[in-house]
C-alpha positions in Angstrom: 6.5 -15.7 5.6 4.0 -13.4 6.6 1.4 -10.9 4.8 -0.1 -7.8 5.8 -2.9 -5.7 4.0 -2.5 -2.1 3.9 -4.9 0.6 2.8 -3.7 3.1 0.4 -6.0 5.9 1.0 -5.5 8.5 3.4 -7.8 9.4 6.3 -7.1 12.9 7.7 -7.7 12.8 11.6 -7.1 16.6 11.9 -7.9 19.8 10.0 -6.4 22.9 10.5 -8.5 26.0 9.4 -8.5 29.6 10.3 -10.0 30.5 13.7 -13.5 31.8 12.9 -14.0 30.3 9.7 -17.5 28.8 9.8 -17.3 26.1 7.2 -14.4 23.9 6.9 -13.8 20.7 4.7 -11.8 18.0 4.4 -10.7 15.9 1.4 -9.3 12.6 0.5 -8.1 11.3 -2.8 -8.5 7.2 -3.5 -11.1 4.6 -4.4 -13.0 3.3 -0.8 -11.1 0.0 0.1 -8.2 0.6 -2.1 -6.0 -2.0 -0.8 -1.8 -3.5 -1.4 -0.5 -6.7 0.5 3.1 -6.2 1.7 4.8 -10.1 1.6 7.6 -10.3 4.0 10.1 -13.7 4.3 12.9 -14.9 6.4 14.7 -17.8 7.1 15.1 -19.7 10.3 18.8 -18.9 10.0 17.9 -15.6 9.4 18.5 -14.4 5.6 15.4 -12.6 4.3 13.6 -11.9 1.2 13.2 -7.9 -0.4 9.8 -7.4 0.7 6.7 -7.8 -2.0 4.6 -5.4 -2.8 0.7 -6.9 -4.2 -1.1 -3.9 -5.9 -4.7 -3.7 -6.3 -3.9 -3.1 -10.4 -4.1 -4.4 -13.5 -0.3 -3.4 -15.0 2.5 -2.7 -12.8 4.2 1.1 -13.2 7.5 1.9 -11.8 6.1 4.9 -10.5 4.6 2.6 -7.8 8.2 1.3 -6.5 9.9 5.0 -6.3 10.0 5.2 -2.7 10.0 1.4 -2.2 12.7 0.1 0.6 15.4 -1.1 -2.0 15.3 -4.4 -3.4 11.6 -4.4 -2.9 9.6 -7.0 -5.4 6.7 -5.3 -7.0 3.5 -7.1 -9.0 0.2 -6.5 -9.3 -3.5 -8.9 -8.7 -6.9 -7.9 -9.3 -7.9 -7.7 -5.7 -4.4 -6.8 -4.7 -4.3 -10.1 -2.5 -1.7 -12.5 -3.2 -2.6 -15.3 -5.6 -1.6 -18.4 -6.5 -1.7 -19.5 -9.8 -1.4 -23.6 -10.3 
């Protein structure tokens, strides 16, 4: 089992503009350290697990699995870390 944290916000490295054009910008949509946790499993005899995807959320929407590899586990966490609960 292994977990990865991923941001969800996009960075642009590159801007294209029209040559000439004095003032350019650049914009980003997203909340600064807007984070998900990807939860991946396999077996020693190698059968794996759908991933899981952790979302920084209080109530899961399906709109957040769309484009989600199939079979893919989806909840949300506060933090969008996994949590255990005892």
């Amino acid at each position: 089992m292994d977990e990865s944290g991923l941001t969800v916000v996009h960075k642009p490295r590159k801007v294209l503009a029209q040559r000439g054009q004095k003032q350019v910008g650049k914009m980003t949509s997203g909340e600064k350290g807007e984070t998900m946790t990807v939860v991946c499993a396999v077996s020693a005899s190698g059968i794996y697990l759908p991933p899981m995807l952790v979302y920084k959320r209080k109530r899961m929407s399906e709109l957040l699995m769309k484009y989600s590899p199939p079979g893919s586990i989806g909840a949300c966490s506060p933090n969008g870390w996994t949590v255990a609960y005892l």
